[in-house]
C-alpha positions in Angstrom: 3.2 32.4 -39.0 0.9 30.1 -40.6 3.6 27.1 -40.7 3.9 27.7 -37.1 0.3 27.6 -36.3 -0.2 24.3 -38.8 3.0 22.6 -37.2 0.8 23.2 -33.8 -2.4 21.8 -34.9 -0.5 18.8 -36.4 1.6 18.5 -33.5 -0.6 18.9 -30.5 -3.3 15.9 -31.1 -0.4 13.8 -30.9 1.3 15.0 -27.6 -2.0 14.7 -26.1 -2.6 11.3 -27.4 0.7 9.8 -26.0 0.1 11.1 -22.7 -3.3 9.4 -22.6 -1.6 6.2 -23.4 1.3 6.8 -21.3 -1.1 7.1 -17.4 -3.4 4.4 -17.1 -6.8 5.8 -15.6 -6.8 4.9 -11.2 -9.8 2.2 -10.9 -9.6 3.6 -7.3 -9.1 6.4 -4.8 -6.2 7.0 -3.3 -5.8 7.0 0.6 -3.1 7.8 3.3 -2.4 7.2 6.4 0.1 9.2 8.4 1.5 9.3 12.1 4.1 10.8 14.0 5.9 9.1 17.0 6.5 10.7 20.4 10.5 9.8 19.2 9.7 12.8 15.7 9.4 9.3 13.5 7.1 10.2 10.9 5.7 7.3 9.1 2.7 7.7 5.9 0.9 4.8 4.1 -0.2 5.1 0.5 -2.4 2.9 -1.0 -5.3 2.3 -3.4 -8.9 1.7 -1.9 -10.6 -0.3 -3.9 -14.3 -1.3 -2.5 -17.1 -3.6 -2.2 -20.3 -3.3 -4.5 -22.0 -4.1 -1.8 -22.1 -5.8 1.5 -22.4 -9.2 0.4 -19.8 -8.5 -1.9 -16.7 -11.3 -1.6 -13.1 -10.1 -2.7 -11.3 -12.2 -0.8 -10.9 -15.6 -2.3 -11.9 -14.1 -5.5 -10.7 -11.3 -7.0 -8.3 -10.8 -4.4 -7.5 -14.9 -4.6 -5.7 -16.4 -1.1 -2.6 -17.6 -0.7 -1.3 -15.4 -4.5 0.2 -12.2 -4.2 -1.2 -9.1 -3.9 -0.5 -5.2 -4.4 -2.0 -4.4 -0.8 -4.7 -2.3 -2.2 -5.4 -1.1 -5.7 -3.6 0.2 -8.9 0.1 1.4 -7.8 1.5 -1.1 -5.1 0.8 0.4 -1.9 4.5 2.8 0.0 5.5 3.3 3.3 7.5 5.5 4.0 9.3 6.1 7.1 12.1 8.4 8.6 14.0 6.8 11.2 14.3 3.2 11.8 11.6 1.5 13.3 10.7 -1.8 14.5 8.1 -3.2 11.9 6.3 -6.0 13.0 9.5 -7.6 15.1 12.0 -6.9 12.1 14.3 -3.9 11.5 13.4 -1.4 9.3 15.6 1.2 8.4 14.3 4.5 6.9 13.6 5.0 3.3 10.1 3.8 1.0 9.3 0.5 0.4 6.0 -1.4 -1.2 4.1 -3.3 0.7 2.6 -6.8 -0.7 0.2 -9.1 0.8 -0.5 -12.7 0.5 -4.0 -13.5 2.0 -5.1 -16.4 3.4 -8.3 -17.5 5.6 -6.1 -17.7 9.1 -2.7 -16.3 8.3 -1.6 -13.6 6.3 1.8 -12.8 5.0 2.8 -9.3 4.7 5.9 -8.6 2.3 7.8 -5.5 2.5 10.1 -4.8 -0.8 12.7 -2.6 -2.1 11.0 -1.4 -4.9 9.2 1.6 -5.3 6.7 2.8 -7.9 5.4 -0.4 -9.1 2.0 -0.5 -10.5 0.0 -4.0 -9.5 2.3 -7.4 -9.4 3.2 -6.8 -12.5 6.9 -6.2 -12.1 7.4 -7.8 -8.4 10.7 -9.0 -7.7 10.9 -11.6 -4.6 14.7 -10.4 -4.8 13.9 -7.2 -3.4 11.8 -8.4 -0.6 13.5 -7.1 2.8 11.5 -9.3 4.6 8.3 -11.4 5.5 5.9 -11.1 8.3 3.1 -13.8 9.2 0.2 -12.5 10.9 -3.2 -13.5 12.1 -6.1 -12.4 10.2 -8.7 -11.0 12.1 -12.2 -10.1 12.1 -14.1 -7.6 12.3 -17.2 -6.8 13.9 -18.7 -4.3 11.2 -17.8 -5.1 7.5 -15.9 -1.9 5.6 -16.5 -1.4 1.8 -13.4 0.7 1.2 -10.0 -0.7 1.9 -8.7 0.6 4.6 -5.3 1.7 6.0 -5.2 3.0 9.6 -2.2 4.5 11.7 -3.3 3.7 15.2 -1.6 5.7 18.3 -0.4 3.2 20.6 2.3 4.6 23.6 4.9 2.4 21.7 4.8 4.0 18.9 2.1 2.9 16.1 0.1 0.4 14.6 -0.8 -0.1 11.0 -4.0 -1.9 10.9 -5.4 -2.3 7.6 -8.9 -4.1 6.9 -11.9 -4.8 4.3 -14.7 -7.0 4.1 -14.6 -8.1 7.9 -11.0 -9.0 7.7 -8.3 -7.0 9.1 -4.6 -7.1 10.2 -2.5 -5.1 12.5 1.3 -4.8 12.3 3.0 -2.7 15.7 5.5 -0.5 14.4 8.1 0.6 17.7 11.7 2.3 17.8 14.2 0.5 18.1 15.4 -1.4 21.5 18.8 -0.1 21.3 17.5 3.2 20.5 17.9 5.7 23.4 15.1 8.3 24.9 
């Protein structure tokens, strides 16, 4: 009994030690967004919100740099997942997860969708996977938000993901498909 209780002790630090290695510790909270259509299309956003010190805080242009890529939020790249087909932003869409990337920039954003799922940061971002590419204005907002921010906004369409920080937001329609039927 006393081998099995020392083989324990000996054993145990270490189990807990490569476990501690093995997650990295979240910088931020995690948020998520979820709608359902009128059509029973279910759609949720998860994503890491990182946030402002405070209001005169800048993360855009510096440590969210434009025109780089980035993980659309913090720590794991941020998922959407979706369960029919949808119209995302103009493009098809078919149902499954995929990570979302951003590429900021002062008028114009581009907002990546990609294949590959469960990717923490940029580190491991492919630009094989990418499904496709969307350009869209970035806007401003009237009241600055110090979290990162994911919305799924009813719309009689369908949806719209409108994601914003700082005073800077963007919003991406999400529709069925035009040959879908009613």
């Amino acid at each position: 009994m006393r081998k099995y209780i020392a083989l324990l002790l000996f054993i145990f630090p270490f189990s807990l030690q490569a476990q501690d290695i093995k997650h990295k510790p979240r910088k931020s909270e995690t948020g998520m967004a979820t709608h359902k259509m009128e059509d029973g299309t279910y759609v949720k956003v998860t994503y890491g919100r990182p946030k402002m010190k405070s209001d005169f805080d800048k993360k855009f242009g510096v440590s969210v740099p434009w025109r780089k890529i980035w993980r659309f939020g913090d720590d794991d790249a941020t998922e959407i997942t979706i369960t029919k087909d949808v119209m995302f932003g103009g493009e098809l869409l078919e149902e499954g997860t995929y990570s979302l990337y951003a590429i900021p920039d002062t008028a114009e954003w581009t907002l990546i969708v990609n294949k590959a799922q469960g990717a923490w940061g940029t580190y491991k971002y492919n630009k094989n996977e990418d499904v496709f590419r969307l350009k869209l204005p970035a806007l401003n907002s009237f009241r600055i938000f110090q979290k990162f921010s994911i919305f799924l906004q009813d719309d009689p369409e369908g949806c719209n993901l409108v994601a914003i920080w700082e005073r800077i937001s963007i919003v991406v329609p999400i529709r069925k498909p035009e040959d879908s039927e009613e």
